[in-house]
SETOR-226444 format. One line per 5 residues: for each residue z negated, x, y negated of C-alpha. Coordinates in pm, 1 decimal, padded with zeros to 6 digits, m for minus. Layout:
<pts>
Z X Y ~ ...
</pts>
This chain:
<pts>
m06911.5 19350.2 m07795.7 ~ m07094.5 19147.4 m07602.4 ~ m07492.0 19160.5 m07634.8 ~ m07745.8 19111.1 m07408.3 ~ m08139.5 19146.2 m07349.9
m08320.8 19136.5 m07041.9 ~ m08479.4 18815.9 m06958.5 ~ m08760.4 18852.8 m06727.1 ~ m08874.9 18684.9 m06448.3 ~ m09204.0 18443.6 m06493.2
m09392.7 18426.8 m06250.8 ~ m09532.8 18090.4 m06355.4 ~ m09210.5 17969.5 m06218.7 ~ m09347.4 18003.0 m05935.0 ~ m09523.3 17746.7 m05685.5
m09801.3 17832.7 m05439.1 ~ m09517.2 17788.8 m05158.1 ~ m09287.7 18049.0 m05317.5 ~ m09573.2 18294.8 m05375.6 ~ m09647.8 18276.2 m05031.4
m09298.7 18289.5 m04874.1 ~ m09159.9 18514.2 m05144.2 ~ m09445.5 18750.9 m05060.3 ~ m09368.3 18799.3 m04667.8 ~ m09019.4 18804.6 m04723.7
m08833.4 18998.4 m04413.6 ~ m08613.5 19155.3 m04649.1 ~ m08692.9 19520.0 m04849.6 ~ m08729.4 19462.1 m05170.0 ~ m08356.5 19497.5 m05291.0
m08261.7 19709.1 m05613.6 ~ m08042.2 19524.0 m05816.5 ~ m07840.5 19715.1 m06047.6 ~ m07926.4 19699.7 m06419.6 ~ m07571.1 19510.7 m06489.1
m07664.6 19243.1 m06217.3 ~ m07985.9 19182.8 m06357.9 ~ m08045.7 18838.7 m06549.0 ~ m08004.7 18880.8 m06915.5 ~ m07929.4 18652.0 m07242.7
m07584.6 18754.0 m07364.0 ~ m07386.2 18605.4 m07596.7 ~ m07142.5 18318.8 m07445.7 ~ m06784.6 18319.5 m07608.5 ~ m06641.9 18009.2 m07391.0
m06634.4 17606.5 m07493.5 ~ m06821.9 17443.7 m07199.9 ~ m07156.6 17267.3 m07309.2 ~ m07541.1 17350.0 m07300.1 ~ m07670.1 17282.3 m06997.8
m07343.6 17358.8 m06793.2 ~ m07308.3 17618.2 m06516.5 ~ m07003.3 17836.1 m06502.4 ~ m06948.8 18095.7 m06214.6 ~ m06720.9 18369.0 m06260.1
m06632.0 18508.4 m05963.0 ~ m06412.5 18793.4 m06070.9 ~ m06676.8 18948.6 m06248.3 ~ m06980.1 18853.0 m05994.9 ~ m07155.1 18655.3 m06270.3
m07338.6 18286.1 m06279.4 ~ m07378.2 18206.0 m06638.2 ~ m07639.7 17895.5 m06745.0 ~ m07515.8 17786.2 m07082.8 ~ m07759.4 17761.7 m07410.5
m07684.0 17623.4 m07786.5 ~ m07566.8 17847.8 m08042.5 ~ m07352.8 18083.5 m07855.3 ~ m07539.3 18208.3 m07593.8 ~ m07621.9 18174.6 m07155.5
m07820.9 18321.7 m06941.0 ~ m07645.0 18538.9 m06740.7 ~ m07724.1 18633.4 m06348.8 ~ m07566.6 18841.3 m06082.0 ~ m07417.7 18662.2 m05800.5
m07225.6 18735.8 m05462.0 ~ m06936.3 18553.5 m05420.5 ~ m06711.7 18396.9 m05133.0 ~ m06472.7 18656.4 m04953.7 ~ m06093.7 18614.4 m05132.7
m05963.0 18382.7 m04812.5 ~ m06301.0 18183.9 m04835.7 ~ m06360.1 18102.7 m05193.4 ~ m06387.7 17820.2 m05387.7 ~ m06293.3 17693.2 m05752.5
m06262.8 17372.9 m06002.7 ~ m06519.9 17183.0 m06164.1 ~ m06788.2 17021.4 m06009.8 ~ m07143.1 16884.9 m06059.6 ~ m07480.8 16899.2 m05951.4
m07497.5 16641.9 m05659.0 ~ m07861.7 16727.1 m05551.4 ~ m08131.4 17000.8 m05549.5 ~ m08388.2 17131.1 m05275.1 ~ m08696.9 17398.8 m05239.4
m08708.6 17608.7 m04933.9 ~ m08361.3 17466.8 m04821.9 ~ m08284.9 17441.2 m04426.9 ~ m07934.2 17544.9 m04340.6 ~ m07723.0 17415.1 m04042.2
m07371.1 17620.3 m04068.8 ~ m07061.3 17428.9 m04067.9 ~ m06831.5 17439.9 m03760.7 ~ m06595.5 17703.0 m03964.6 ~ m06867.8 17945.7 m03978.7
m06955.7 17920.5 m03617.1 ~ m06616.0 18030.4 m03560.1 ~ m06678.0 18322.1 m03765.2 ~ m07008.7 18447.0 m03695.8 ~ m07255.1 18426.2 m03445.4
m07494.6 18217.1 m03593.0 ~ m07817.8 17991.2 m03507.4 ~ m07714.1 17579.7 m03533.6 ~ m07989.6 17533.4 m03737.4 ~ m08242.3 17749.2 m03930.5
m08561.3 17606.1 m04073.2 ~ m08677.2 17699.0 m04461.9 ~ m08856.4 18011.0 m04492.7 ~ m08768.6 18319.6 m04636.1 ~ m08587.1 18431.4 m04336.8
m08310.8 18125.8 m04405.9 ~ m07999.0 18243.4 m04550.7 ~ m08014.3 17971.7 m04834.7 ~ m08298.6 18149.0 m04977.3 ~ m08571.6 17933.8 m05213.7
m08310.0 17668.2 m05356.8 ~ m07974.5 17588.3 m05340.4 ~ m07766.9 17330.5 m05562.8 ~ m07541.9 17113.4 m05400.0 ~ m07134.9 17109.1 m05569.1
m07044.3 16737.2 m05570.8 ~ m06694.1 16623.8 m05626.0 ~ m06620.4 16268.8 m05743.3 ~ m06951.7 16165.6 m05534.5 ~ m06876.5 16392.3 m05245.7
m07065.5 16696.2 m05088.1 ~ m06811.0 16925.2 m05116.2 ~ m07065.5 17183.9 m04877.0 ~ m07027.2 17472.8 m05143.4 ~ m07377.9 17571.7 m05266.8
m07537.2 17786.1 m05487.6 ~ m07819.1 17900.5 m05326.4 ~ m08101.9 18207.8 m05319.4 ~ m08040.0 18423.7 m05025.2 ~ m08194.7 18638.4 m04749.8
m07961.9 18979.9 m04855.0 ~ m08043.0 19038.2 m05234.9 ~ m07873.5 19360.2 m05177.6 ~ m07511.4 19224.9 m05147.2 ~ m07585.7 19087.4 m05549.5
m07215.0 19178.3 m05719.1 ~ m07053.8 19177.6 m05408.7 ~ m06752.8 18925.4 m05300.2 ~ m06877.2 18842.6 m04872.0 ~ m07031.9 18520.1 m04827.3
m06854.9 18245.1 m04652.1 ~ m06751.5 18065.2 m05017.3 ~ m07112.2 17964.7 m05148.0 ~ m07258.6 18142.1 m05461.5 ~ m07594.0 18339.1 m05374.5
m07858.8 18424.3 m05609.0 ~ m08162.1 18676.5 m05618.2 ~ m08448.3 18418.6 m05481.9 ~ m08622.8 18446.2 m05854.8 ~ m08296.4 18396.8 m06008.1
m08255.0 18104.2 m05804.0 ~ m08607.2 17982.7 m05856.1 ~ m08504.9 17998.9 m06256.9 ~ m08142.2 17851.7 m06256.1 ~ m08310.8 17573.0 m06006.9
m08610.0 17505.6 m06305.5 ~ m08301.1 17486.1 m06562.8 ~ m08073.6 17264.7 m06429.8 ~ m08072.0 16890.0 m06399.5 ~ m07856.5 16636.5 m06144.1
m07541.5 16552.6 m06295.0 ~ m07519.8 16875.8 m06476.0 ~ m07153.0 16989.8 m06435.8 ~ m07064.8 17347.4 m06243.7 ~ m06729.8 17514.3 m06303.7
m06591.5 17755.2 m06085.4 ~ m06330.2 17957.4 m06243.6 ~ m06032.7 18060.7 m06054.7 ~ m05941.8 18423.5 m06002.9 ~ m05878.9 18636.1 m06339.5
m05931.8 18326.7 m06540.1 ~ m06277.4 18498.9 m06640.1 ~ m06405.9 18740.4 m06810.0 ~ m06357.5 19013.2 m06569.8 ~ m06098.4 19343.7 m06649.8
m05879.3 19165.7 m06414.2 ~ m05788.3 18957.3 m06702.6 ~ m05708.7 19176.2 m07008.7 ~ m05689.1 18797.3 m07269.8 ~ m06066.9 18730.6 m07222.8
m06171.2 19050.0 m07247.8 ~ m05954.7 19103.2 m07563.2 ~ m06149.8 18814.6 m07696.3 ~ m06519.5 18960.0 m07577.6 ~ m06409.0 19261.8 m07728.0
m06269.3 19158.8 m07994.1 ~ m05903.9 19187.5 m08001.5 ~ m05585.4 18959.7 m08060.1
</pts>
């Protein structure tokens, strides 16, 4: 079976900007469950240290290590109609992140044109950019401003993190690392019973 261990946050990840937006944050303090919580498990797929795979079915971001092994985090996903999937890399990466919502989501939601960084701003304390053969492809994964949707499928296609989580993924990952967005029930979720015959060991 799969094994994990809890890997806690450091603080010393932390800059004297995030301690002092992180610490006025307008949000409760969310309680993530256990399962959503960022843990080293063991890591059964092929792609390379230092790659990020999401798996939306399941609600998981894993950060691949050597020997077997990611970190794993707890993500919310894109809504079914609005999600997102293939390989991609890491374009570019940004603290305290402004956001200015595409045209699509103005349609959508009623929404400021612009929103400054802060704690407040949707994108949370980072956000990788998804390039595509040089281009912005304007999917993100990104901290947010509603930790308590973590596991849940209702953003508008981009991947949100915890803000710590996305403090740690952001210390972790370099430009040009490659991101790979698996497609529904091609991961590890009970929605596809071949990987988890091969987590579980099966045929």
């Amino acid at each position: 079976m799969q094994s994990s261990t809890l890997s806690p946050v450091a603080e010393t990840q932390f800059n004297a900007r995030d301690k002092k937006l992180l610490a006025n944050a307008p949000y409760a303090q969310a309680s993530i469950p256990e399962f959503y919580k960022r843990h080293i498990v063991t890591y059964h797929r092929k792609e390379a240290p230092g790659t990020v795979v999401v798996d939306s079915d399941a609600r998981f971001l894993y950060f691949v290590l050597p020997e077997g092994q990611a970190i794993r985090y707890g993500v919310t996903v894109g809504e079914e109609a609005l999600s997102w999937s293939g390989v991609a890399k890491i374009g570019s990466k940004m603290e305290w992140p402004t956001w200015t919502p595409t045209a699509d989501i103005k349609k959508r939601l009623d929404v400021p044109s612009f929103v400054g960084p802060g704690p407040h701003n949707p994108m949370g304390a980072r956000a990788l950019y998804l390039f595509d053969n040089g281009r912005d492809t304007l999917y993100r994964i990104h901290g947010t401003n509603q930790p308590e949707y973590i596991g849940s499928a209702i953003s508008s296609g981009c991947i949100r993190m915890t803000n710590e989580d996305a403090i740690d993924l952001y210390n972790r990952v370099k430009i040009g690392s490659m991101a790979v967005v698996l497609a529904p029930k091609q991961g590890d979720s009970p929605t596809n019973p071949q990987q988890m015959a091969n987590i579980f060991g099966g045929d």
